[in-house]
PyMOL Python script that loads the backbone (N, CA, C, O; Angstrom):
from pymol import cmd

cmd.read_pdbstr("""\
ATOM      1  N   UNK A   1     -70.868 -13.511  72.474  1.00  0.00           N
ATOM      2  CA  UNK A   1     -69.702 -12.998  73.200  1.00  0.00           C
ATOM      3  C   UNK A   1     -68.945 -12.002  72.328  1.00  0.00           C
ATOM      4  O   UNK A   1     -68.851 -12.228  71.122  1.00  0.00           O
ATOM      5  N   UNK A   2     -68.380 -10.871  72.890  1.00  0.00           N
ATOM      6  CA  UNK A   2     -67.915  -9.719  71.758  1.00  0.00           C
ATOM      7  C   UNK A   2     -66.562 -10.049  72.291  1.00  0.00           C
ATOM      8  O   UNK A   2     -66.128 -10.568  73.319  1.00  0.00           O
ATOM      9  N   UNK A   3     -65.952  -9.440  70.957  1.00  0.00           N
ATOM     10  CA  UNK A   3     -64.470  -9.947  71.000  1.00  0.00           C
ATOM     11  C   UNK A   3     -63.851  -8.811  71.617  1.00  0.00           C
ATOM     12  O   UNK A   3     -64.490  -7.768  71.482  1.00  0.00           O
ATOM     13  N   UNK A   4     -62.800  -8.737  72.245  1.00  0.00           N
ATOM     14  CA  UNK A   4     -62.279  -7.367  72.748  1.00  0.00           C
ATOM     15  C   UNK A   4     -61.404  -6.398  71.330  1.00  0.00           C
ATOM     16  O   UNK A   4     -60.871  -6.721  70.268  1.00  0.00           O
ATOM     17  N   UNK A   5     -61.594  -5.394  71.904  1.00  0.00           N
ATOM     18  CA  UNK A   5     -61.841  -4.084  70.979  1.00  0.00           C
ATOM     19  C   UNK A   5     -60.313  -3.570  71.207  1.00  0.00           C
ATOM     20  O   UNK A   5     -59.884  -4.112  72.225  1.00  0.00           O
ATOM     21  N   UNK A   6     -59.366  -2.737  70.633  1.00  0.00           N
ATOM     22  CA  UNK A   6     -58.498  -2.120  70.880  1.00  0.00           C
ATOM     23  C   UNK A   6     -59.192  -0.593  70.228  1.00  0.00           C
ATOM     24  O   UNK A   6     -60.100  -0.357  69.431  1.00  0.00           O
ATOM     25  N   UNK A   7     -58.256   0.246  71.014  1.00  0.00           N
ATOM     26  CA  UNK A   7     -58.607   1.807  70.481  1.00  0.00           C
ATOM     27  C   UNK A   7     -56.884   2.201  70.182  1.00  0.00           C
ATOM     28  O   UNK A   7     -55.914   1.552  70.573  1.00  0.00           O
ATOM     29  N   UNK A   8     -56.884   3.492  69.353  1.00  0.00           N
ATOM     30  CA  UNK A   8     -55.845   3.915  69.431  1.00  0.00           C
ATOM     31  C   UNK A   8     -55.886   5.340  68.736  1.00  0.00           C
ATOM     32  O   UNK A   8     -56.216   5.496  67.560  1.00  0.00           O
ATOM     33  N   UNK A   9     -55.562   6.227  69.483  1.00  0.00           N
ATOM     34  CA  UNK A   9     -55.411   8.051  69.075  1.00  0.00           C
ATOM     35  C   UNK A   9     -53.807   8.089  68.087  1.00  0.00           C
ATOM     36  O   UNK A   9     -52.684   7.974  68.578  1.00  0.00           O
ATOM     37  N   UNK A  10     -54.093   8.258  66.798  1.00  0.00           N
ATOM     38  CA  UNK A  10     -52.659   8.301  66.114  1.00  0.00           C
ATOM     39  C   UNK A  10     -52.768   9.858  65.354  1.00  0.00           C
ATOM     40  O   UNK A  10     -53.023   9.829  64.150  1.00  0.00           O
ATOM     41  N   UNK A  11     -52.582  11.238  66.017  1.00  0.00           N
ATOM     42  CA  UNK A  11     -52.537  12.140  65.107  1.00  0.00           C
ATOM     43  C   UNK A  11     -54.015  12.294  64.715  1.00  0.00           C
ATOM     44  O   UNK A  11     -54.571  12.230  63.619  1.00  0.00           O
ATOM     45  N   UNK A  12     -54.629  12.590  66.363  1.00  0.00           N
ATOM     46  CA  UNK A  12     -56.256  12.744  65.741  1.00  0.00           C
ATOM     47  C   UNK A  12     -56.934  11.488  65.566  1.00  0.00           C
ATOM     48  O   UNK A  12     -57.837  11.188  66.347  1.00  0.00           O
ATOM     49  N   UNK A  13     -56.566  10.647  64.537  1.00  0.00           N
ATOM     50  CA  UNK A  13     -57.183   9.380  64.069  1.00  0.00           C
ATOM     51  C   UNK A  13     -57.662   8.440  65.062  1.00  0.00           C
ATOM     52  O   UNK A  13     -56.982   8.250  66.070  1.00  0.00           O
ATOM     53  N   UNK A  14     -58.634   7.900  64.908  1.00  0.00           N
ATOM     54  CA  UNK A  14     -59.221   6.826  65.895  1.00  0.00           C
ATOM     55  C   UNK A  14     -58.868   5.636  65.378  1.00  0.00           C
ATOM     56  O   UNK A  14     -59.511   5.561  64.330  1.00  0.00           O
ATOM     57  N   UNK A  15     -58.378   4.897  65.471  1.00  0.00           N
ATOM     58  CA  UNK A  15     -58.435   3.149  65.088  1.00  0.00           C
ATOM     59  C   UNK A  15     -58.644   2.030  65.465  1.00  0.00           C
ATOM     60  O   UNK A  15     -57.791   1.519  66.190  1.00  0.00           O
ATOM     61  N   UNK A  16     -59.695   1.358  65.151  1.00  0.00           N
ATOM     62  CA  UNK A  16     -60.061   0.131  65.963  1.00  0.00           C
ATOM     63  C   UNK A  16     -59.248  -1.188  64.977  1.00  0.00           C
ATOM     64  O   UNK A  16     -59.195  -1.669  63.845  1.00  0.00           O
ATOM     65  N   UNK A  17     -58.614  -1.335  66.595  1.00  0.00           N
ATOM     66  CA  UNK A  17     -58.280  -3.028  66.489  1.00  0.00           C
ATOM     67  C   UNK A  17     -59.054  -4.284  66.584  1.00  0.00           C
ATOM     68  O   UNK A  17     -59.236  -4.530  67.776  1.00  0.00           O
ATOM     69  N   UNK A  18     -59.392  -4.854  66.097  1.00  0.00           N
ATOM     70  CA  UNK A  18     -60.203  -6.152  66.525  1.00  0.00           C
ATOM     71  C   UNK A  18     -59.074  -7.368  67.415  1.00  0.00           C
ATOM     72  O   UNK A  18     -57.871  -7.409  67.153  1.00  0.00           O
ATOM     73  N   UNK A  19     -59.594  -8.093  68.244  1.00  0.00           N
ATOM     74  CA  UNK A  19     -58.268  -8.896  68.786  1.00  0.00           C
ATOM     75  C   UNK A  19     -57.896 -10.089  67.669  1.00  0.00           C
ATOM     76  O   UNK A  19     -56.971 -10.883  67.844  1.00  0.00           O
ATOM     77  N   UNK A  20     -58.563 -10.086  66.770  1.00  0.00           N
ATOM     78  CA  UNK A  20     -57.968 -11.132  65.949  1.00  0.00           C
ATOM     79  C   UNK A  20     -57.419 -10.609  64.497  1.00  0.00           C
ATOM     80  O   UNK A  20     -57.361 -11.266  63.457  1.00  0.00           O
ATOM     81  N   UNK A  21     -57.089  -9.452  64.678  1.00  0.00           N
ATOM     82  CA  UNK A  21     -56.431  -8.531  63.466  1.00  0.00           C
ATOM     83  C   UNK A  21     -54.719  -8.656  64.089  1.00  0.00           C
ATOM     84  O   UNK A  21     -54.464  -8.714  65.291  1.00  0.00           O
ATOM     85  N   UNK A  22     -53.880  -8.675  63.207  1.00  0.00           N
ATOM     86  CA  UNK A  22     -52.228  -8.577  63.270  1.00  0.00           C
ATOM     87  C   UNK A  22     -51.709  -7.959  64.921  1.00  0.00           C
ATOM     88  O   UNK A  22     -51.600  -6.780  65.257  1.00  0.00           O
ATOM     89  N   UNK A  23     -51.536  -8.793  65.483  1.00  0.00           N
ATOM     90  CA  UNK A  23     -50.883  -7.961  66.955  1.00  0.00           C
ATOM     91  C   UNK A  23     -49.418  -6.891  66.364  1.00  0.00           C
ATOM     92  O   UNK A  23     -49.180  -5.861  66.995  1.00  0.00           O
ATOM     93  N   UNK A  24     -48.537  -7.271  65.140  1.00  0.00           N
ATOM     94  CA  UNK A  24     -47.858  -6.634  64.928  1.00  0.00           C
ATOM     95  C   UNK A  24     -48.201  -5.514  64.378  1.00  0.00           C
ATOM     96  O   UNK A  24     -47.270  -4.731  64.190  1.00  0.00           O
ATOM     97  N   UNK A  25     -49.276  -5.168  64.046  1.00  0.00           N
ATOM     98  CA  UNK A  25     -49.880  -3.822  63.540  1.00  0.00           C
ATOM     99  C   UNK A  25     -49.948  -3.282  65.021  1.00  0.00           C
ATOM    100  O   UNK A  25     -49.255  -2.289  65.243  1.00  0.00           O
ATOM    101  N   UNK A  26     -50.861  -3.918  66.312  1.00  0.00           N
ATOM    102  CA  UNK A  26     -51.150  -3.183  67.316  1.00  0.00           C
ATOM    103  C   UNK A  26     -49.764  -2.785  67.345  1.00  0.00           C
ATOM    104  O   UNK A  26     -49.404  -1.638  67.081  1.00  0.00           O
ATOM    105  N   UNK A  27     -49.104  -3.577  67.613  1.00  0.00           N
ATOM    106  CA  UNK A  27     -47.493  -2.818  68.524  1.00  0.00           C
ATOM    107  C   UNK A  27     -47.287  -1.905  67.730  1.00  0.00           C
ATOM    108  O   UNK A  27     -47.286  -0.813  68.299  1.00  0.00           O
ATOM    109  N   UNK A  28     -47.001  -1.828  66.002  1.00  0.00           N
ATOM    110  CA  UNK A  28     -46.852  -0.754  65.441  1.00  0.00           C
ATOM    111  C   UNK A  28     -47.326   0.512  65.779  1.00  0.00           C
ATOM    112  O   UNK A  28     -46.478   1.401  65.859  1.00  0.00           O
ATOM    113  N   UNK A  29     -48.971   0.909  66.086  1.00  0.00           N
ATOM    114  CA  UNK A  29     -49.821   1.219  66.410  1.00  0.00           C
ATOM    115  C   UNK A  29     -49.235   2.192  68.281  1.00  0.00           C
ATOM    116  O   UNK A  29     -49.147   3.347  68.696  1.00  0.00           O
ATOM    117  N   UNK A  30     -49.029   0.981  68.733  1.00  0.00           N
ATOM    118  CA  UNK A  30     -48.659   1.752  70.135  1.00  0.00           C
ATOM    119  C   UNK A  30     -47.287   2.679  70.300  1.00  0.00           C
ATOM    120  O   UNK A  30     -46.966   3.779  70.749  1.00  0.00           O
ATOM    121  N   UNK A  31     -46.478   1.133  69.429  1.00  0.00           N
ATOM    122  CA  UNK A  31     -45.307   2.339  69.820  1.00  0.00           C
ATOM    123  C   UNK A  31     -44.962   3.377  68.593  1.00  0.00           C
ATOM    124  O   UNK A  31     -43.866   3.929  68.494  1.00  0.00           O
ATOM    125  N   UNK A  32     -46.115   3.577  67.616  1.00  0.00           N
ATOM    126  CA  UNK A  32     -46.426   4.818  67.273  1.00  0.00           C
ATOM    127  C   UNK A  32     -46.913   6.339  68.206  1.00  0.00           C
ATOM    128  O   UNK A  32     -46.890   7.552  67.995  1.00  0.00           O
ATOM    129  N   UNK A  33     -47.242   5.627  69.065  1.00  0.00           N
ATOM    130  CA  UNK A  33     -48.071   6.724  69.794  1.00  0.00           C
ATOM    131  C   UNK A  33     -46.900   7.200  71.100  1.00  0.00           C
ATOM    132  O   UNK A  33     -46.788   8.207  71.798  1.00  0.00           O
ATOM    133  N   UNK A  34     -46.037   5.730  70.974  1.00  0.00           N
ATOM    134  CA  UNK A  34     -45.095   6.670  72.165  1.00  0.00           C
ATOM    135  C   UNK A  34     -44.086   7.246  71.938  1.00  0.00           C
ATOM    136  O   UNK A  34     -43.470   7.801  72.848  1.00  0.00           O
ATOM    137  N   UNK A  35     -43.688   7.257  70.737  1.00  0.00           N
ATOM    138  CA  UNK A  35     -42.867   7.810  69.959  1.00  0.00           C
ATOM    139  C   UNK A  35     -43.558   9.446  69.466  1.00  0.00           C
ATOM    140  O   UNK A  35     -42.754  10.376  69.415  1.00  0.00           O
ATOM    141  N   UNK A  36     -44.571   9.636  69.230  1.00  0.00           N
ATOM    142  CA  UNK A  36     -45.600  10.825  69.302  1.00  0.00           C
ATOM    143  C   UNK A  36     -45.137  11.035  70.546  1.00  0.00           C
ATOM    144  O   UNK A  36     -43.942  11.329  70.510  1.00  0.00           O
ATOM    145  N   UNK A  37     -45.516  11.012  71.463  1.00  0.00           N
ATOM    146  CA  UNK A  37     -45.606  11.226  73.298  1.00  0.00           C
ATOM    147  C   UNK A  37     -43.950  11.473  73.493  1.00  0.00           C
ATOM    148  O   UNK A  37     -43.760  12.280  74.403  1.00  0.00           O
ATOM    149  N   UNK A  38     -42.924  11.075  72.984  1.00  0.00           N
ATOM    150  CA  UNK A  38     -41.776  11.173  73.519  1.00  0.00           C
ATOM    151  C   UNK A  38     -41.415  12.576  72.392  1.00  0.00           C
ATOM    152  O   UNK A  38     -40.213  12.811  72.516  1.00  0.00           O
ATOM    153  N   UNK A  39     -41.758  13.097  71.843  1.00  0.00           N
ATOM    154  CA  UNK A  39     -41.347  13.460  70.636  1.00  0.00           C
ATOM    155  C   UNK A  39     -41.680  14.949  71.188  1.00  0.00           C
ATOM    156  O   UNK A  39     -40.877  15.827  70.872  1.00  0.00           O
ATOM    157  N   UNK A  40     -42.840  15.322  72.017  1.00  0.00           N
ATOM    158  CA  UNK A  40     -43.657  16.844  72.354  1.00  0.00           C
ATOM    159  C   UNK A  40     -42.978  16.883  73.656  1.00  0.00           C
ATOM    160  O   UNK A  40     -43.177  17.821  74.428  1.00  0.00           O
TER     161      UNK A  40
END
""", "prot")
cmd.dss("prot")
cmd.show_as("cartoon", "prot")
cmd.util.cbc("prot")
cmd.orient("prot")
């Protein structure tokens, strides 16, 4: 069974999340990106 995958576009960069890596990194991670997105 594969574990679910996160993706994330930060400034070009690709980053994979694993689901059992820090959820507080993901959120970091996202609301990095909407803070990018609110910013252009």
């Amino acid at each position: 069974m594969r574990k679910p995958r996160f993706e994330y576009w930060i400034n070009g960069d690709r980053l994979h999340c694993d689901a059992n890596e820090s959820l507080s990194y993901l959120e970091d991670a996202r609301l990095k990106v909407l803070a990018d997105i609110d910013e252009n």
